[in-house]
C-alpha positions in Angstrom: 0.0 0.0 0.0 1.5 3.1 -0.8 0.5 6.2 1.7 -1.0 9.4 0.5 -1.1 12.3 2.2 -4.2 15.3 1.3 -4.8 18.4 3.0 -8.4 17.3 3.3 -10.4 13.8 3.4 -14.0 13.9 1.8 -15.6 10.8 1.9 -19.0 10.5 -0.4 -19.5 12.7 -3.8 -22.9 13.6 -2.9 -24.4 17.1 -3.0 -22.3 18.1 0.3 -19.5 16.0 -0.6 -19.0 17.7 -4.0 -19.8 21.4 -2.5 -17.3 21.2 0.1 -14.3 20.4 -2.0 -15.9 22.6 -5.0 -15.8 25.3 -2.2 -11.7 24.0 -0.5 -10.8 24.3 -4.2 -12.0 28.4 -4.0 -10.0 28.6 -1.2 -6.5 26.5 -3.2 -7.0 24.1 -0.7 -6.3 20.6 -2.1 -9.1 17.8 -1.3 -9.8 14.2 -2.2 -13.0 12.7 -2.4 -14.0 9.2 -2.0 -17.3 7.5 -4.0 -17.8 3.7 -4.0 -20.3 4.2 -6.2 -21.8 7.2 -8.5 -21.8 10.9 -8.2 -24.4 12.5 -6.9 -25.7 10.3 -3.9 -29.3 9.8 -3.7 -29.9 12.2 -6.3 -30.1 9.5 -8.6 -33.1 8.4 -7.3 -35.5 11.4 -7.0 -38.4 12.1 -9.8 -38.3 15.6 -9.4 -36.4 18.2 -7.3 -38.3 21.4 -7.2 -37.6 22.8 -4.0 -33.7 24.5 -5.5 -33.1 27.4 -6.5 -32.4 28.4 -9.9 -35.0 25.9 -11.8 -38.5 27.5 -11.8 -40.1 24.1 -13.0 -37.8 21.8 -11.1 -35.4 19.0 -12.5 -35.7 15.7 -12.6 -32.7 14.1 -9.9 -31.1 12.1 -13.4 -30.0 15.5 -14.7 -29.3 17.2 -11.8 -26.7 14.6 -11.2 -25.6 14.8 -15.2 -24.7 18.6 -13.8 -23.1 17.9 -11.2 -20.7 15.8 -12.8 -20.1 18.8 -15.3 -19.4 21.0 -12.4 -17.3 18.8 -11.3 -15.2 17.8 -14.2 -14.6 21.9 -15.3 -13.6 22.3 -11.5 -11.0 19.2 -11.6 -12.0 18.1 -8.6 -10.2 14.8 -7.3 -12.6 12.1 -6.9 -11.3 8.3 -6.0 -13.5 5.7 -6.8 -12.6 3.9 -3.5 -14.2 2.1 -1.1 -13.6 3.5 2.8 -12.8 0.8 5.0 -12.0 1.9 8.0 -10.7 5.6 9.6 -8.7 5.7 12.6 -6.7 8.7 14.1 -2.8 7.6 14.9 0.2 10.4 15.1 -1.7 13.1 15.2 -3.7 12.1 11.6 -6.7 10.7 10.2 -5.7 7.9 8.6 -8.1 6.4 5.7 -7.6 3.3 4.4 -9.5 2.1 1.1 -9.7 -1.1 -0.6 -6.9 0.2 -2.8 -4.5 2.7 -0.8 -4.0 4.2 2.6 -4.7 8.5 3.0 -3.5 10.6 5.5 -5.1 13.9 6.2 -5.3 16.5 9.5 -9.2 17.2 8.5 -11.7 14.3 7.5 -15.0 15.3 5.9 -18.0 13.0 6.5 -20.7 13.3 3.7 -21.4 8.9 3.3 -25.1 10.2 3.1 -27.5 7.4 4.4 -28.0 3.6 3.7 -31.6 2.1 3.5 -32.8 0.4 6.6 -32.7 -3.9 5.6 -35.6 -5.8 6.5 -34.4 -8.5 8.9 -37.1 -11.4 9.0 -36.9 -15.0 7.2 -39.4 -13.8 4.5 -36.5 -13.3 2.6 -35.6 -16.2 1.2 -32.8 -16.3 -1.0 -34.6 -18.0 -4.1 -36.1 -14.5 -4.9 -33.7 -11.8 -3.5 -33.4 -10.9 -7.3 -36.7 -10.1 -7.2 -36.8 -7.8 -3.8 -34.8 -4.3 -4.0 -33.9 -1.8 -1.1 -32.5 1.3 -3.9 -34.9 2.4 -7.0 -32.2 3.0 -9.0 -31.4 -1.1 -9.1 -35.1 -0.5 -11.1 -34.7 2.5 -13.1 -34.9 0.9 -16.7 -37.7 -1.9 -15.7 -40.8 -1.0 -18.1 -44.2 -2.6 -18.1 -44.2 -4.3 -14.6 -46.0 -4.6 -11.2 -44.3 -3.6 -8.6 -45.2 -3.3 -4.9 -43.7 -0.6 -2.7 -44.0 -1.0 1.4 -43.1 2.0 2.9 -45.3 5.1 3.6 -42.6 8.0 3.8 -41.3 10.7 1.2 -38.8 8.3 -0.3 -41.9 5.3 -0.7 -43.8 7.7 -2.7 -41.5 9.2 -4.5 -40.2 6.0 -5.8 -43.4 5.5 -6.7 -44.0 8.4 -8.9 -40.7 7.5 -10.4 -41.5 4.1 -11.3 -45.2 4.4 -11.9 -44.1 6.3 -15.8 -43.4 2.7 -17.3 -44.9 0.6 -14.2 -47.8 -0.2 -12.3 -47.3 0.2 -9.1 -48.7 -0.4 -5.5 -47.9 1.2 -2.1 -48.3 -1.2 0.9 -48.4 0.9 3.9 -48.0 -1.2 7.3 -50.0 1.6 9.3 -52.3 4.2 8.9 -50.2 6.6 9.1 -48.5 8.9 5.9 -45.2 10.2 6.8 -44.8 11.8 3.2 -44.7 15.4 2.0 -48.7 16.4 1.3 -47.6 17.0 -2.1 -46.4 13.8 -2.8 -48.9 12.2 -1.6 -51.8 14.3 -4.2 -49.5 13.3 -6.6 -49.4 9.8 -6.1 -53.6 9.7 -5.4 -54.0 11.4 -8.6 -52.1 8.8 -10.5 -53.5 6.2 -12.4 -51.0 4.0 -11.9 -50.6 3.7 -8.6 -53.0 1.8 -5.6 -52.3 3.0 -1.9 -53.4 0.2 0.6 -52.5 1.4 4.3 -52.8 -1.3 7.1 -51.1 -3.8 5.3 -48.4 -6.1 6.3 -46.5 -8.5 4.4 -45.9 -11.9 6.5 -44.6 -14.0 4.1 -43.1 -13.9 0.2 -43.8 -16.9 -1.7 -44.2 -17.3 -5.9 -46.1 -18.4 -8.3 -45.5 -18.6 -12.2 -42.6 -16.5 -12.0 -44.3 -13.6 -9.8 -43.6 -12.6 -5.9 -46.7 -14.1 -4.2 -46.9 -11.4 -1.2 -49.4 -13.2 1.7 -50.6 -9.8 3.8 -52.4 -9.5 7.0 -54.7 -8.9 8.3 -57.3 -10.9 6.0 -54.1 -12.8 4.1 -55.0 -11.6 1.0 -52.5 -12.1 -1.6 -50.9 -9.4 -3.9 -48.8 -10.2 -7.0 -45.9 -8.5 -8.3 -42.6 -8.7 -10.4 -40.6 -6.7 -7.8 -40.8 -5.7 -4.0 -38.9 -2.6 -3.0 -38.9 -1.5 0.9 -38.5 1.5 1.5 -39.0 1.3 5.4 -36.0 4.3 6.2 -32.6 5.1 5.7 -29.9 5.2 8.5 -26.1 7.2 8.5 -23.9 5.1 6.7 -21.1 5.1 8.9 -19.8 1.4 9.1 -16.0 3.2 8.5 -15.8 5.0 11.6 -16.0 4.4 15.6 -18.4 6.8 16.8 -16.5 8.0 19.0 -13.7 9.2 16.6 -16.9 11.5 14.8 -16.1 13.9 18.3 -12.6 14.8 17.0 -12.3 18.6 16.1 -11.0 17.9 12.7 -13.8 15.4 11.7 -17.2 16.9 10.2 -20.0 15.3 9.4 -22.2 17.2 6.7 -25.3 16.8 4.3 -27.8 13.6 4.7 -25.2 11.7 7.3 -25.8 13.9 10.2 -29.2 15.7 9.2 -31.4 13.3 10.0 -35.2 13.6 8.5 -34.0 17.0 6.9 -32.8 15.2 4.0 -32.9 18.2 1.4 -30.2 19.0 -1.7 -30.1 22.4 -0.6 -29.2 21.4 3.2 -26.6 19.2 1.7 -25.1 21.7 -0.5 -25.0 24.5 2.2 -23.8 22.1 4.5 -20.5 21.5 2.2 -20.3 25.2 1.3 -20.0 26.3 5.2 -17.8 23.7 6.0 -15.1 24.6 3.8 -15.2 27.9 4.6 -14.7 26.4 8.2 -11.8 24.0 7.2 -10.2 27.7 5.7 -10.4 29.9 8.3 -8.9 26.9 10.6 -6.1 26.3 8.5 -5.7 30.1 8.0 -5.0 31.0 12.4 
């Protein structure tokens, strides 16, 4: 392993992620980021962000992500498609090893975003775990399908909306209870391809002639699909770190890791933005 040494750590290339070394790059100081996966985070996944500045009729998360990669690329920021392993403070430094190399840095920038919550229950057998997702974007090119959602939060029916162009989709709530945005859920009532069920619960997950055979209580009624996708919540992805290490002065946590149900791009992107300006004025005393 050969050691690298950076004057800042980023880990994730989400909205935050990108913002704060987009900002540390104003400022000529040198960052690298760290994505396991694709640019943009979650972004990826939403049907429409409306709610930023600067598009009067919203855009749709696909091509807000397509932008951010521009903005990006023209900015030349460093991004390392690594996968963090584990961060540990030694000497005086953050220490970040990947599945390729091992980093050094005096300032660590958290922005891993959020994983989705698993469902941990037998039902899940491992004859049709190609058939049950936890991310939409695993579904994004599927056309002409039925698939059932469970879930009854912002991210449930927005996956909905996003699926329900070139699918038929249902929405199993387990509860009475609607944690999503009011709009959303007009939206998703107005659509003709949708069905919201509330006070459903899927006990078991069989098949039949190809299909998920979903048996639900209370009257074990069963609902066909091609596809189940939970979308039950979303936790900080912070597997990397010991907790306790996330108190060091030099470590930050920004965007949808540490902001809980305020989960917005514009959140994200200021969180990035202040942080730098942070990370500046420190190295600057």
């Amino acid at each position: 392993m050969i050691n690298k040494i950076t004057d800042v750590i980023i880990i994730g290339a989400g909205p935050s992620g990108i913002a704060c070394a987009i900002q540390l790059k104003r400022h000529k100081i040198e960052s690298v980021v760290f994505e396991k996966s694709e640019i943009g985070g979650l972004l990826k996944n939403a049907n429409l962000v409306e709610n930023y500045l600067g598009f009067p009729n919203g855009i749709s998360g696909n091509k807000f992500v397509q932008l951010l990669k521009k903005q990006t690329k023209n900015n030349n920021i460093n991004i390392k498609h690594e996968t963090v392993e584990i961060v540990e403070f030694f000497n005086n430094t953050l220490n970040v090893k990947t599945n390729k190399e091992v980093y050094h840095s005096k300032h660590l920038v958290i922005a891993s975003g959020t994983k989705p919550i698993l469902l941990r229950a037998p039902i899940l057998r491992e004859d049709i775990q190609d058939k049950v997702f936890f991310e939409i974007y695993k579904l994004g090119q599927i056309e002409h399908k039925n698939i059932a959602i469970i879930g009854a939060g912002d991210c449930a029916f927005d996956y909905a909306l996003n699926l329900s162009t070139n699918n038929n989709v249902i929405i199993l709530n387990r509860s009475k209870t609607i944690k999503a945005l009011s709009i959303l859920q007009d939206r998703v009532l107005k659509s003709k391809n949708i069905k919201y069920f509330d006070n459903v619960f899927v006990k078991q997950i069989n098949t039949k002639n190809k299909k998920l055979a979903l048996l639900c209580h209370p009257n074990d009624e069963i609902i066909y699909s091609d596809y189940l996708l939970f979308a039950i919540g979303r936790e900080p992805n912070l597997d990397f770190i010991n907790r306790d290490l996330l108190k060091h002065h030099n470590v930050f946590q920004i965007g949808d890791v540490t902001n809980g149900q305020f989960r917005q791009v514009s959140i994200a992107i200021g969180d990035g933005t202040f942080t730098a300006m942070k990370i500046n004025n420190i190295l600057n005393k």
